[in-house]
N, C-alpha and C positions, 0 to 999 in steps of 0.2 A: 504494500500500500504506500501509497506515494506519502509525502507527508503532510501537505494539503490536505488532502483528505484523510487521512490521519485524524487531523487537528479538527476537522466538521464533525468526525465522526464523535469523538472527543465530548465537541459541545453539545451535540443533541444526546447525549447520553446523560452530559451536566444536565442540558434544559428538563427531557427526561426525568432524573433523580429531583429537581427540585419541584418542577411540578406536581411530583409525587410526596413531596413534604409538605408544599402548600397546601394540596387535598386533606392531607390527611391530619392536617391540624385542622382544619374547615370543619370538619366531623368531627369533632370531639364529644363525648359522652356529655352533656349536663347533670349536673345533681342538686336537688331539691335542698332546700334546708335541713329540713326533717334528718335526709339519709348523709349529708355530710354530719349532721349531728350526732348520729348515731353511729356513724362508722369513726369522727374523731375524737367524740365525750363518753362514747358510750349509749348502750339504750336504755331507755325509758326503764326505773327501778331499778339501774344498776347504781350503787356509790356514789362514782364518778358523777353519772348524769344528774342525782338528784342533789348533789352538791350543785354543779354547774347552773342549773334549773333555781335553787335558792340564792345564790349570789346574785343573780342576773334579778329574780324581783326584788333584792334590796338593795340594787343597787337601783330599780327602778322606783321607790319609794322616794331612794335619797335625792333623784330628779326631782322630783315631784314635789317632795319638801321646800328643793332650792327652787325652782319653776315658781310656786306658790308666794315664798317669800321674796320674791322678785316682781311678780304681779303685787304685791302691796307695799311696795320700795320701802322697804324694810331692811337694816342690815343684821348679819348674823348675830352682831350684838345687842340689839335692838329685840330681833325677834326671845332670844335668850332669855333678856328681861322679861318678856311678857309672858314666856313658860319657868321658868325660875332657876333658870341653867347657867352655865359659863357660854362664852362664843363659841368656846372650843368644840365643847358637846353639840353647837348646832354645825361646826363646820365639820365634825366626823357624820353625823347622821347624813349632810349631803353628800358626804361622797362614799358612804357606805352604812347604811342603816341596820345591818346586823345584828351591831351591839348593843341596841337601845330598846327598851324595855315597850310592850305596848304601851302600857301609861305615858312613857314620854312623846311615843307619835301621836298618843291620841289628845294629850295637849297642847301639841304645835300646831296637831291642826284646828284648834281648837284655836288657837290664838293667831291664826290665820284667817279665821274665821270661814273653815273650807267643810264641805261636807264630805263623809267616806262614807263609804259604801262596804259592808264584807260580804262575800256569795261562799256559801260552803256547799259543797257537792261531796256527796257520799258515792260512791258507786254508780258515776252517773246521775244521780238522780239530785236534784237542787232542794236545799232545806230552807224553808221558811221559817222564820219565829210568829207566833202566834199570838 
């Protein structure tokens, strides 16, 4: 083979091989939340997941705290004052609400003057108080 053609040959082999990588990143699998969730935390009632599952709603609390005290331009030490805490206590519950007691959230929100809501579900099925 001359070398000319050699070298054509060469590149439609390159053009070839890459087109063939471009495809095939094009098709890539997608995956849901749900099954990355479970294939990288674990599933549902293992440990892992139900630790990961609890962090994630206190830390979604501790939003919701700062969100709140932010819609009534209030500062952490301000808000503190008016549940009868340090600032400090109010700047750990925003950014992770773990630690704090229900009595303390339900006074913040209390002094936020925010309403909560609790839903408990048994087995599927949603409990009412009466």
């Amino acid at each position: 083979m001359k070398l000319k053609e050699r070298l054509i040959s060469e590149k439609n082999i390159l053009k070839a091989n890459l087109k063939n990588n471009i495809m095939a990143k094009t098709q890539m699998k997608s995956y849901s939340l749900a099954e990355m969730k479970d294939k990288y935390i674990g599933k549902k009632g293992t440990a892992d997941r139900d630790e990961y599952e609890y962090e994630l709603r206190m830390d979604v609390l501790g939003r919701m705290i700062k969100t709140a005290r932010q819609e009534r331009n209030l500062t952490q030490e301000q808000l503190g004052e008016l549940v009868g805490v340090q600032k400090a206590q109010i700047s750990k519950l925003e950014s992770s609400a773990n630690s704090a007691t229900i009595d303390t959230i339900l006074k913040v929100f209390k002094a936020l003057k925010a309403d909560i809501h609790f839903n408990v579900t048994l087995e599927k099925k949603h409990l009412q108080l009466v």
